[in-house]
N, C-alpha and C positions, 0 to 999 in steps of 0.2 A: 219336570226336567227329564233328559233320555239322556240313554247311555248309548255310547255308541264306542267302535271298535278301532274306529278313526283316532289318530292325537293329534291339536290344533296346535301348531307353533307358532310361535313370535317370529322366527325367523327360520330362514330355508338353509341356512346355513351348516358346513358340517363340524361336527364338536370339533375343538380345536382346544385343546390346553385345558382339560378339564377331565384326565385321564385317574386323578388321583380321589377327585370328587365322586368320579362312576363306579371307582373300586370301592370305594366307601358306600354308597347306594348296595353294591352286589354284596358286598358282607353283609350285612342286615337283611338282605333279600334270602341268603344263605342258612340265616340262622331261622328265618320263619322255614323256611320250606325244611329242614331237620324238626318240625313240631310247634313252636314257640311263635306267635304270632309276633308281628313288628309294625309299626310305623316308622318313618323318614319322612320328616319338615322341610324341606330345600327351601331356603330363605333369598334373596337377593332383589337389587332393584330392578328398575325393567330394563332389556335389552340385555344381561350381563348373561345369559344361555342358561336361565333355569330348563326354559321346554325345550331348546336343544341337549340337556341333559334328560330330561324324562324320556325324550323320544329312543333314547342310544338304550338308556335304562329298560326300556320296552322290549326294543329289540334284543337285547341280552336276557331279559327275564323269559321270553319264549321260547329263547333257545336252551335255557333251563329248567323247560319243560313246566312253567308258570303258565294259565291260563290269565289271561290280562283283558280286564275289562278296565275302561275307562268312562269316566260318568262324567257327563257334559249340565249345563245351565250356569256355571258359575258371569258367564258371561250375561246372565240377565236375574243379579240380584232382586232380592224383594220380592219375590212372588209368591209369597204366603207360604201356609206349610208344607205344600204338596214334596212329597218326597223322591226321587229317582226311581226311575224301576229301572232294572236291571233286565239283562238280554233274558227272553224267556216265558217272557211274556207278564200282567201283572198276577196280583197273586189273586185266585180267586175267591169272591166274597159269599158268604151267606143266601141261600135266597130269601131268605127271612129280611136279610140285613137292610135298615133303611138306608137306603143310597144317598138322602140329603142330611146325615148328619156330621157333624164335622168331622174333623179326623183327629183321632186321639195319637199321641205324640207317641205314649208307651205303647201303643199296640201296632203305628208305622215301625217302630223299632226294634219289635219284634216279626213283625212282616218281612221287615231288612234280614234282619237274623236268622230266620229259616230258609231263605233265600237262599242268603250267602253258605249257609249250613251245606243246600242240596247241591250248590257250584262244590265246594270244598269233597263232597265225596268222589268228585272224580279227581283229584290230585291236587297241588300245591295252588292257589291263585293270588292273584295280584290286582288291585283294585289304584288305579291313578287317576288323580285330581289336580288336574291346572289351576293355577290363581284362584288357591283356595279360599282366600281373603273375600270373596265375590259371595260364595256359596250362602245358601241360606244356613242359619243354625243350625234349625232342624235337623238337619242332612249332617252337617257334622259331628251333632250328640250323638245321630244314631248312629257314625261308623263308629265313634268312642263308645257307645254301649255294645257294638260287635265286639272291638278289640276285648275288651274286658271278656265275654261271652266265650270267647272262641279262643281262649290266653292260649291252649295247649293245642292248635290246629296249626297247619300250614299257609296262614294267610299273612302275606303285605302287602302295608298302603304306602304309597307313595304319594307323596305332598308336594304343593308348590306354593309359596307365599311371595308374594310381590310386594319386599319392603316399600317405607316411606307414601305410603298411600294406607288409605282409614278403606275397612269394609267391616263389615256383618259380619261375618267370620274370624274376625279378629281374636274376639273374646274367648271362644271354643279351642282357638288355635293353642292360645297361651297356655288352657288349661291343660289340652292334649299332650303337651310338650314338659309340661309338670310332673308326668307319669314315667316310667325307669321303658314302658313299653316303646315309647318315642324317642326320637333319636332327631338332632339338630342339625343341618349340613349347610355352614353359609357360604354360597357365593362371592368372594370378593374379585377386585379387578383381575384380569387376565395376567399370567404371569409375562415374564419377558421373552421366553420360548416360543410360549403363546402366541404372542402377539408378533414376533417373528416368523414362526409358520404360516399363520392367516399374510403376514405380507408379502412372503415370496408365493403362497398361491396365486395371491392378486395379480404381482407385479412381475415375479420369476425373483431370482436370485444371483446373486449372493445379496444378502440385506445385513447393510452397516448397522452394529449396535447403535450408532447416535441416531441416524432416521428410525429405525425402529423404537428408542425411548424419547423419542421426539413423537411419534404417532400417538404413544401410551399416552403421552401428559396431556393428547389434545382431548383425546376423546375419554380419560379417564378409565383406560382399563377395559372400557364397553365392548363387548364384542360386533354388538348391532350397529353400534356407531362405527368401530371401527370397517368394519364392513363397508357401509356408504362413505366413509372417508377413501377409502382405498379406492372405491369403485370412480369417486370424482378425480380422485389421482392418476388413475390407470386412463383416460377419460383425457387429460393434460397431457399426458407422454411422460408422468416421473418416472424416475428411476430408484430405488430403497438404498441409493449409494452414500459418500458420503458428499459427493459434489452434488447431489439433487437438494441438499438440505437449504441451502439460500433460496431454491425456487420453493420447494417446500413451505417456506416461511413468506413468500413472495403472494404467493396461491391462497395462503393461509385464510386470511379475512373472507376470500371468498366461497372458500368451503366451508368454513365454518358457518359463513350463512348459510348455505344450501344443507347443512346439516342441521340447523335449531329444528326448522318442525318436526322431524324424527327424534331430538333431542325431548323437544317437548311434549310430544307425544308420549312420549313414556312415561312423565314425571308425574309427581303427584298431582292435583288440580293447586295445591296453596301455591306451587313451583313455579305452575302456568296463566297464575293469577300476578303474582311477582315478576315474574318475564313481562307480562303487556305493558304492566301498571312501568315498569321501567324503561323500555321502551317509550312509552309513554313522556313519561319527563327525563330520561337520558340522565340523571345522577342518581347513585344509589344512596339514598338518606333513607334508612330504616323507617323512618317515624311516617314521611310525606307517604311513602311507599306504601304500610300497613293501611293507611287510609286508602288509600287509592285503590288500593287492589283488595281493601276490605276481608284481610289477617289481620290475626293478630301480630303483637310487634314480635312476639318468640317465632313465631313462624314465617315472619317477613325475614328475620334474623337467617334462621335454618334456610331460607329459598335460597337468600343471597350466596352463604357458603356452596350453597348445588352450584348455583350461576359461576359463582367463582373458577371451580375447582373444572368448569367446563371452559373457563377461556370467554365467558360470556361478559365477565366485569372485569374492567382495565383499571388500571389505575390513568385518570387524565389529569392535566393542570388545575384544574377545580376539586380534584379529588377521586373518589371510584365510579366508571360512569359506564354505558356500551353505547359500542360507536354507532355510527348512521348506518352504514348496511348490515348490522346485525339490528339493529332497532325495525329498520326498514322489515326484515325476514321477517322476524317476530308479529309486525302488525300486519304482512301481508295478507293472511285469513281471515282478520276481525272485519267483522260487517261494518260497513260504510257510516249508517246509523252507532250501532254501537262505539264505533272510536269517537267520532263524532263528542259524542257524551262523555268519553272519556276524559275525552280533550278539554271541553268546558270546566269537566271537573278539577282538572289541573290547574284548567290558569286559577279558577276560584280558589281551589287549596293553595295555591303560589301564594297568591293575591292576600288570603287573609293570614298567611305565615308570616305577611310582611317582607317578601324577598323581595328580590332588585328589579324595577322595570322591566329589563330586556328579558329577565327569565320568562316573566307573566306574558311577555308581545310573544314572544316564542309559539307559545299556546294560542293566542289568541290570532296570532297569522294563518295558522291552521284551517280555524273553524270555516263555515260556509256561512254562520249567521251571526253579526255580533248586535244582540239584541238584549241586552240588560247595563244598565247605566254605568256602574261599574268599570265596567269594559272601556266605555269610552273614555273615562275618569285615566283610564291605565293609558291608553293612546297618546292621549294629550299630554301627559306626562312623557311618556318617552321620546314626543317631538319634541318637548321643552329640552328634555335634557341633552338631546344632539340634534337643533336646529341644522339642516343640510345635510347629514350624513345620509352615507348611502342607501341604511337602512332604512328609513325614510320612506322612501317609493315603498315597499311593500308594510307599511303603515301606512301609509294612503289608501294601498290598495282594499284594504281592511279596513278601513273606515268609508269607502266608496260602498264596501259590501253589506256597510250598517244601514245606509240609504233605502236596499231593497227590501227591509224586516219593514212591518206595518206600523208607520209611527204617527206621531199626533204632526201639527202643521210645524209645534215649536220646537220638539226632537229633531225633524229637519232642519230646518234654521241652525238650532245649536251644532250638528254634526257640518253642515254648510260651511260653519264658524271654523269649526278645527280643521277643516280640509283647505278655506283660508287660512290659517296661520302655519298649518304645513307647506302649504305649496308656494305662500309670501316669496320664502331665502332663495328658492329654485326656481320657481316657472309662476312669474307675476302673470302671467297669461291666467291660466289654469285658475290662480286667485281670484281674479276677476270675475270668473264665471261661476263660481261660488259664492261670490260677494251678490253679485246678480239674481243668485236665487234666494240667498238669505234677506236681500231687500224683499222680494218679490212677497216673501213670506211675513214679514214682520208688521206691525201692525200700529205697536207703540213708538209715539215719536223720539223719546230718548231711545229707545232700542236702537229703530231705524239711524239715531243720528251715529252710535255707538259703531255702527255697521259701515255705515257712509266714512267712519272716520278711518278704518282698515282699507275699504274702498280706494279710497284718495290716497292715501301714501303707500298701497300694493302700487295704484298706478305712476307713481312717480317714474319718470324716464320714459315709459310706454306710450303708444301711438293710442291709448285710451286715457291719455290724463285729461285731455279735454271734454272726454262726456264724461270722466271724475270731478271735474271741477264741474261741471255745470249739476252733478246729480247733487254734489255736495252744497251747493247753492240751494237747488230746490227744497234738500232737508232742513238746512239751516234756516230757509224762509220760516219751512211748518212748525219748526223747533220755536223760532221765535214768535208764530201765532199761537202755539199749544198753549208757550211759558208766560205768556202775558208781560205787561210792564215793568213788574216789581218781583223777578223769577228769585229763589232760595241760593244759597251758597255754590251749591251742588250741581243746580243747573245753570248757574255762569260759566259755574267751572267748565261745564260740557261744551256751552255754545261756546265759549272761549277757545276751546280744543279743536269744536269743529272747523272755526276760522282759521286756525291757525293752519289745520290739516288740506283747509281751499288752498292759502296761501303757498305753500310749501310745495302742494302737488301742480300748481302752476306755475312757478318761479320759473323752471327748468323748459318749460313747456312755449313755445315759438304759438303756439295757437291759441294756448289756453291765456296764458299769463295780462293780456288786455282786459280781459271781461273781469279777471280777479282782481287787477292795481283798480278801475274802476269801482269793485264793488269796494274793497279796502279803503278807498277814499273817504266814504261817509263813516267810518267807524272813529271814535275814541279813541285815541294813546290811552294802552291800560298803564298800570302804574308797575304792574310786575311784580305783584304783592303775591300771587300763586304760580305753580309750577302752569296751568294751562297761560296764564298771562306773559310769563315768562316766554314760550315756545311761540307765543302769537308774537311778543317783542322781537323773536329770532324771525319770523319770518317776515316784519317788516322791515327790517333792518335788511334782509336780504333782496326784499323787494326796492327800497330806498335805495340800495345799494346800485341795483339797474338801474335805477333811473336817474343815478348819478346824482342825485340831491349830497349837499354838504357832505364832506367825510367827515368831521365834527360830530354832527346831527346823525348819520348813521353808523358810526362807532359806540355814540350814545347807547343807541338803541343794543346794538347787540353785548355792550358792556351790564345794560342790566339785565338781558337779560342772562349772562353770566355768572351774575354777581351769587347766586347763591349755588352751592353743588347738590343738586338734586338727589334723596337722598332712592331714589330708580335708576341713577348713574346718567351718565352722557348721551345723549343721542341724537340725531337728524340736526337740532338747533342748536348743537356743541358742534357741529361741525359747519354748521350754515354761517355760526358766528363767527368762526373762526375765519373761515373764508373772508367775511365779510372786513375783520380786523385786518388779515394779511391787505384787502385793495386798501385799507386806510392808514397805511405806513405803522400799523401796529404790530407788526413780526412778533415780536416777543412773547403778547399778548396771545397774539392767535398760534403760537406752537405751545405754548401755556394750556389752552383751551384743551386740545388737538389731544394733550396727554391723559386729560381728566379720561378720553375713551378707553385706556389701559389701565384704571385703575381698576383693580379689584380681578385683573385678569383677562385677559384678552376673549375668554368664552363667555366674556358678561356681555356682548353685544351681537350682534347678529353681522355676518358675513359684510354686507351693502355698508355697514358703520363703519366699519375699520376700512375696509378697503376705499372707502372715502376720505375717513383718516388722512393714511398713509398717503393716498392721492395730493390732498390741500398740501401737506407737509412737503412732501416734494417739491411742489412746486413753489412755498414759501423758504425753504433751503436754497433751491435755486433764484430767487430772485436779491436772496440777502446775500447771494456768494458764495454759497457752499454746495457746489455742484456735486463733488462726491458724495455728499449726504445725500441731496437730492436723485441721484442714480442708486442708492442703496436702499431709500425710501420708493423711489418707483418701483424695482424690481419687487420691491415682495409687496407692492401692493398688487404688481401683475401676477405675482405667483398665486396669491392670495385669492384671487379672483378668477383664475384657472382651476386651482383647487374646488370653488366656493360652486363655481357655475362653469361646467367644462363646453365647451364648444359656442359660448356667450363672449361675444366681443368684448365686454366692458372697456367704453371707451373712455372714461373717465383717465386711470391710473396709466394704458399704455400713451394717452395723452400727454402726461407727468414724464414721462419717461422719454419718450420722445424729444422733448425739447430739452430734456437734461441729455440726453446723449450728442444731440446736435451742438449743443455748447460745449461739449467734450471733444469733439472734433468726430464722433463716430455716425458720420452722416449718411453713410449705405444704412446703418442698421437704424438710424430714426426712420430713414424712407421705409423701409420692411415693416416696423411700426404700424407705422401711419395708414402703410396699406392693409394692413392687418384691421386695421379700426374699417374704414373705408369699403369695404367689400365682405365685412360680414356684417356689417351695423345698416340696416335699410334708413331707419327711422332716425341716424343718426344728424339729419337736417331740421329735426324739430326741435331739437334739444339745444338750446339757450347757449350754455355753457359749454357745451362738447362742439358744438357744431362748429362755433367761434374760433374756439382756442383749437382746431382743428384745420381752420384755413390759415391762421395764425401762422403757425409751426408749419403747414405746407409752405406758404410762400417764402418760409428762411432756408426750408431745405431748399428750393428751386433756385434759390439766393446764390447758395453756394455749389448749386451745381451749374450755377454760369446762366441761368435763362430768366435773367432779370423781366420781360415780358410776362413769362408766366406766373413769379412771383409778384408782381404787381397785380395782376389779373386775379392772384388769393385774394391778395390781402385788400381791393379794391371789392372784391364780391364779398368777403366778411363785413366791409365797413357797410353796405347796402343792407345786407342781412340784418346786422344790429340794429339800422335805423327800423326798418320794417317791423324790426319785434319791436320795436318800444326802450331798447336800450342807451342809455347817454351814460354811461358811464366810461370816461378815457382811456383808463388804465386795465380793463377786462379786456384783452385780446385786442393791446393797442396797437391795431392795425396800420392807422395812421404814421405814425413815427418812421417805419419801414418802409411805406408807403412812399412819403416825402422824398425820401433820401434816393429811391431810385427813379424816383420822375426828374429828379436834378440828377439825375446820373445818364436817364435816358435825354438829356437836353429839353424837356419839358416845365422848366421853370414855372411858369405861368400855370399848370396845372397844379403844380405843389402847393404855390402861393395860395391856390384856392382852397385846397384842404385842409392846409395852416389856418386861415381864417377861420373855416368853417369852426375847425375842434377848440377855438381859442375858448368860445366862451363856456363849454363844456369842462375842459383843464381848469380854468378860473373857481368854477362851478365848483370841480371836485375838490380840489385845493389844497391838495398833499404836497408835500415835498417835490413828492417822485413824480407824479404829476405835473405840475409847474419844472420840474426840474429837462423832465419829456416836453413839452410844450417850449421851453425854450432853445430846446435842441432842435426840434423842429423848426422853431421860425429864424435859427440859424443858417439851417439849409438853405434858406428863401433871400436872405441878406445877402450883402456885401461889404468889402472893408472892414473898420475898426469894427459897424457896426456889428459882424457877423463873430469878431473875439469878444467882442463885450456881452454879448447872447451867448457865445461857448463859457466864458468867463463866470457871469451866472448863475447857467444849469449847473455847474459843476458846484459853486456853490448851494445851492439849491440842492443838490442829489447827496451833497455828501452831508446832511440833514435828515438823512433819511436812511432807510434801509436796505433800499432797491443798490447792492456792491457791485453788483454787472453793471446798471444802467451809469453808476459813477464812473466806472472803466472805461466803458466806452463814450463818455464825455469827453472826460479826461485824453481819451485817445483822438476825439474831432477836435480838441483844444491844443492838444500837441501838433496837430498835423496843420493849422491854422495859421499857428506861431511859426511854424518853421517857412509855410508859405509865404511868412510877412519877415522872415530873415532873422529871427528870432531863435538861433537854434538852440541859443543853453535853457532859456525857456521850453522849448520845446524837447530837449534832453530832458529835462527835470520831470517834466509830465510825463513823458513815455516810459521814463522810468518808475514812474509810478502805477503806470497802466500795466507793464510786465507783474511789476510784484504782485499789485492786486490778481491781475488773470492767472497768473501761476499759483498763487495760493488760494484763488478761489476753484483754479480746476479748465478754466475757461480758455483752451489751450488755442481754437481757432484765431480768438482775437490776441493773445500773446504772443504768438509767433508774427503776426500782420505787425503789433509794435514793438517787435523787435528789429524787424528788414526795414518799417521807419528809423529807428532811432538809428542802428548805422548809415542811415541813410543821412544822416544829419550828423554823424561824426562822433557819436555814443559809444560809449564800450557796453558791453555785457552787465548786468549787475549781479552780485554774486546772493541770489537768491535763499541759497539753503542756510547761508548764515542767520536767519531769522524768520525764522517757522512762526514765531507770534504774531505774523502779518496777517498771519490765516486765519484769525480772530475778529469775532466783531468787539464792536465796542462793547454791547453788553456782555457779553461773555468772557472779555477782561477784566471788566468790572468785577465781576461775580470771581474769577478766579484770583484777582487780586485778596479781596475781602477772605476769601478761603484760606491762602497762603498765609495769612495775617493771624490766622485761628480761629475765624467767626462759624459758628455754627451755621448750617441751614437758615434756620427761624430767625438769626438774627441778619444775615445777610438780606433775608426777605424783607426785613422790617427796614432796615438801612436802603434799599430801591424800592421799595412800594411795590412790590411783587407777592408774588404765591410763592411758597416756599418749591411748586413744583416745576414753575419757573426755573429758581436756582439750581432742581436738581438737574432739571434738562441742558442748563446751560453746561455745567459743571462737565455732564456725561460727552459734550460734545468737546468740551477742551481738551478732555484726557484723549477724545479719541483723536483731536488734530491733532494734540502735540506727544500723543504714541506715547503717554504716562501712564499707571497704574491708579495711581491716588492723590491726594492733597500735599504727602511728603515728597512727590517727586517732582512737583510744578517748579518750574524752572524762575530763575531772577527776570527782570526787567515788566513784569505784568503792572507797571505802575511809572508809563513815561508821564513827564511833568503836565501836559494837558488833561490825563486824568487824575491826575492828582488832586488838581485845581477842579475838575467836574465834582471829585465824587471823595 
């Protein structure tokens, strides 16, 4: 080590508030230079002006006629025992003396001591030591064997110790300080004075007391800190008043950052090991922390209070945490590698503490590499537990980055797997092409079909469901040459799956759906004994359903496969069935179904399920008469599906809604609809069901906006479209019905009459109510005379058997309008009066007000409507609220109509909400006129 004449400061700074500290140094300085040797410890932590106080102390000891040496190396501990030499040169040895033998400790100590002897004969000296804590031992016993030596001489040392950090010197110090010879002087924070003076240097003055003990709490008294605070503030334009304090605190966050590395720099290494490590994971948990930054827990404890007491730990919603740009500060110098590790180590420590998901993804969105199993175990979980959320995308992105670590063919595959089932809810594209390389990779036929079976129902709706159906084909071929004859439980259940997965992904599909009713044709009716059997029953029923076979025959089907509630909840074939029930005059049944997808809570199902849901519902509300339902049911399947998938048409649900607003009479906003569907949906003409019920709903808006031409020209190119795909079924976008009525309206008889024919044996075929009830309305159009009221006559008979409460209105309304033709007007009062009540209580305000300006037209008064809200009722849903008003519980009203009891509850929910009651005690009298008495 060399001594030099130089003093090394921490800071450039000039003493400030530490006037009482250096009087205390110069009394002891005083009392050596009168005889009596002295030492002074100056103790504090870094930054708080120990060597800005040595330095002042320097200056003052020379002007006191002290010779001042100062001895340097403390800044490169650990270098054996070599001792200082002092200005002077070193002492000279022996010639004798062998030059390689070690150095004797007593005899360096005496070599010091004659030294210091021959400085001391020329007058008082002074010997100072910075960050004595640093120094070797050595060096410190032998100025403690001077002190002792030279008790009755003119010498002090002056000390400096750098609390809250471990050195070599430590032990020496303590001893040193045990002796009456030494003298203690600690450093604590800068007073208020203090800290006021250094602010009007920085800033000028006057400095308000609040900004001034507003500066104290940030920096804790620091003089160094304070310093660089000030310096960032002078830097902004503050001002130390008391109106700069909001900007002050505004500033705050950001200085604070630009202050940690100075902050840290000072601190002990446990401090700056505790700062990363928290950083690191952003909450301060003592225990995770000690690990992480590998302290112990007392001294993860003790860092925390430093961090604290700097403004470094907040208190947040989760508890004590530091925010993102002090985190951010903090990690700015750790090496890219070393975070890296950090970071892994985190989510690992999360991971086996058992914390939440999102904390673990947290860490692992970070990394650059996620290559240990683990990891992806934590991914797929946090897609499971928020299917679609936004965070999502960058969980993708981190599993895209697992891809590029070196992995076997089947690590690929299974990460393939999960970046399918993430990318499924939101971008069926992107699934696909992960499905494609997971095939591409697999190898075993059950894998392969397991794969083919995500495949097929990603691609449902998509311009890729046709090479889904046909890959799904090719696997089920191989599935069934792998599984031989006489395959195990297990693997029926599969191939069972996979058919059903053909079916389902082709139902919807205009190109695919032939090749699949085809291959369908040679299979078995299963019996529906398993949940795969079950879902294959849903999707021929839905396919039956197209092709118009019996509604009998394909209610069947989808009845068993309902029959049991699957104990994986609802899905795809609870809602295909349901569909299916609504075209077969089964409403009840299929909003029955429809509910099972709410049970257990509406985040049990994936986005596409509910919003399909709520879609079918809609549209079987509206078909039974409950428009309002069915407009409150569309909207939030729209919202639902705006939420779900933003800038994605789903034309499904604004299809629902569309045609429920158009019967509301709000026919600008079905058109905007409509166009809405239309102009962002390309592939919206291959879709079975959309595409249909989309020309549908065009040609009644065009209806009513006067261009009987155009509307015909829908609803004539839907009915072509249907035959093309393969569909017969009547009542699916009954084109027809609308059709007839304006060819007899444009003077085209002779074309109607052919259409009539045409769908006759297809109605017969279907054989519903509503069906037959349509079908006679139609070949009304086309009659004449008695024969054309006994056809009105009929349908209305017919329809009011049924479900379909619009289609009975508007019978009922061509039956009125018939009768009055034939001079018949109290008949024709009587109907029309019937067509108001029903349209008004169903919602259906376009066709209400048409038979209203009939019936005065025939010489009718008004009826007075609101006297009798229970019109607004189906029948079953009087049923069900009669039995309630009565006393019967749920379960037994269930057992009394052959229903699900959640049938009853649904029914129930919709009375209270027509007839605007709270519960069962407020249901009104009359729920039980003499016809249902006699029913039920």
């Amino acid at each position: 080590m060399a001594a030099s004449t130089e003093t090394p400061h921490e800071s450039s700074q000039d003493l400030v508030g530490r006037s009482a500290e250096l009087n205390s140094v110069l009394r002891q300085a005083a009392t050596a230079r009168a005889g009596t040797a002295r030492a002074v410890l100056v103790q504090g932590p870094a930054g708080i002006g120990r060597s800005s106080l040595l330095a002042a102390a320097v200056t003052r000891l020379r002007a006191d006629g002290f010779t001042v040496r100062t001895i340097g190396g403390g800044a490169a501990p650990g270098r054996g025992p070599d001792l200082p030499v002092l200005p002077g040169g070193p002492v000279p040895t022996e010639p004798d003396e062998p030059s390689p033998a070690p150095p004797d400790p007593y005899a360096e100590c005496r070599r010091l001591h004659g030294r210091i002897l021959r400085l001391l004969a020329d007058g008082p000296l002074a010997l100072v030591l910075d960050d004595a804590q640093g120094y070797d031992e050595e060096l410190l016993r032998c100025l403690d064997f001077v002190l002792r030596r030279v008790a009755a001489h003119p010498l002090f040392v002056l000390l400096a110790q750098r609390t809250q950090s471990d050195g070599s010197g430590d032990a020496v110090l303590a001893e040193l300080l045990a002796q009456d010879r030494c003298a203690l002087l600690e450093l604590g924070p800068m007073s208020e004075s203090g800290t006021g003076r250094m602010i009007e240097g920085a800033l000028g003055g006057p400095v308000d007391p609040h900004f001034a003990r507003r500066c104290a709490e940030i920096c804790g008294g620091n003089p160094l800190l304070l310093g660089r605070l000030l310096a960032g503030l002078r830097t902004a334009g503050i001002r130390p008043d008391r109106g700069s304090l909001r900007r002050l605190h505004t500033v705050h966050g950001g200085v604070l950052a630009s202050l940690i590395p100075d902050f840290l720099a000072i601190q002990p290494r446990s401090v700056r090991q505790v700062a990363t490590a928290l950083a690191v994971l952003g909450q301060a948990e003592p225990n995770l922390l000690s690990v992480l930054a590998g302290v112990s827990g007392r001294r993860a404890e003790a860092a925390l209070g430093v961090l604290r007491r700097f403004e470094v730990v907040v208190t947040a919603g989760r508890g004590p945490a530091m925010c993102d740009p002090l985190r951010e500060a903090v990690l700015a110098d750790v090496p890219a590698d070393a975070l890296q590790e950090l970071r892994a180590r985190a989510a690992r420590l999360l991971n086996d503490a058992g914390r939440p998901v999102g904390d673990i993804v947290g860490q692992l969105l970070l990394l650059e590499r996620i290559d240990e199993p683990w990891m992806l175990a934590v991914l797929r979980d946090a897609i499971a537990e928020a299917p679609g959320d936004a965070a999502t995308g960058h969980i993708l992105g981190c599993l895209r980055r697992a891809l590029t670590a070196r992995r076997t063919a089947a690590e690929r595959k299974d990460i393939h797997r999960e970046l399918v089932r993430a990318y499924a809810p939101t971008d069926p594209a992107a699934a696909l092409e992960h499905l494609h390389e997971a095939l591409a990779v697999a190898t075993d036929a059950r894998e392969r079909a397991a794969i083919a079976m995500d495949y097929g129902l990603s691609a449902v709706g998509t311009h890729q469901a046709a090479d889904a159906v046909r890959t799904l084909g090719f696997v089920l071929d191989g599935l069934n040459a792998d599984l031989g004859a006489d395959p195990g439980p297990a693997d029926r259940e599969l191939r069972t799956t996979i058919g059903s997965a053909l079916l389902v992904t082709a139902v919807n599909d205009k190109r695919a759906m032939y090749r699949a009713r085809e291959r369908a044709r040679t299979w078995t009716l299963p019996r529906g004994d398993s949940p795969a059997e079950r879902q294959l029953l849903a999707a021929m029923s839905a396919m039956a359903c197209l092709e118009g076979r019996p509604a009998e025959e394909t209610a069947a089907l989808a009845r068993t496969a309902l029959r049991v509630e699957e104990t994986s909840g609802a899905g795809w074939w609870t809602v295909g069935c349901s569909t299916v029930l609504a075209h077969a005059d089964a409403a009840d049944e299929a909003l029955a179904g429809l509910e099972r997808i709410w049970a257990g809570g509406p985040a049990r199902h994936g986005a596409w399920i509910r919003v399909g849901a709520l879609s079918v519902r809609s549209l079987t509300l509206h078909d039974t008469g409950d428009i309002g339902g069915a407009l409150d049911e569309g909207r939030a399947a729209v919202a639902l599906a705006e939420q779900a998938w933003p800038g994605d048409p789903a034309p499904t649900p604004r299809l629902a809604l569309s045609g429920s607003l158009l019967s509301a009479g709000f026919t600008t906003e079905a058109c905007r609809v409509l166009d809405e569907v239309v102009r962002t949906d390309a592939a919206l003409e291959r879709r079975i069901f959309d595409w249909h019920h989309y020309l549908y709903v065009r040609g009644r808006v065009l209806r009513e906006q006067g261009d009987l031409e155009g509307a015909l020209a829908a609803w004539q190119r839907c009915g072509r479209s249907l035959e093309e795909a393969g569909v017969a079924n009547p009542v699916m976008a009954p084109w027809w019905l609308p059709a007839v009525t304006t060819l007899v309206r444009l003077g085209r008889p002779a074309e109607a009459a052919a259409v009539v024919e045409r769908i006759q044996p297809a109605v017969r075929r279907w054989g519903t109510p509503r069906a037959l009830g349509q079908g006679l309305l139609a070949a009304a159009c086309v009659a004449e005379g008695r024969a054309r009221l006994r056809l009105l006559g009929d349908a209305v008979d017919s329809l009011a058997s049924s479900p379909a409460r619009l289609d009975l209105a508007k019978a009922e309304f061509q039956l009125g309008h018939e009768l009055l033709r034939h001079g018949d007007a109290d008949g024709a009062r009587r109907h029309l009066r019937l067509v108001i009540e029903r349209a008004t209580h169903s919602g259906y305000h376009l066709l209400a007000a048409t038979a209203r300006r009939l019936l005065v037209s025939a010489g009718g008064r008004m009826p007075q409507l609101a006297a009798n809200p229970l019109d607004s009722l189906t029948d079953s849903e009087r049923r069900v609220a009669a039995l309630a008003q009565d006393g019967a519980s749920n379960k037994k009203i269930a057992e009394t109509l052959f229903v699900t009891t959640r049938t009853v509850e649904m029914h129930l929910t919709n009375v209270y909400r027509k007839l605007d009651v709270r519960g069962r005690a407020e249901l009104p009298d009359g729920l039980r006129p003499a016809d249902l008495l006699a029913a039920g």
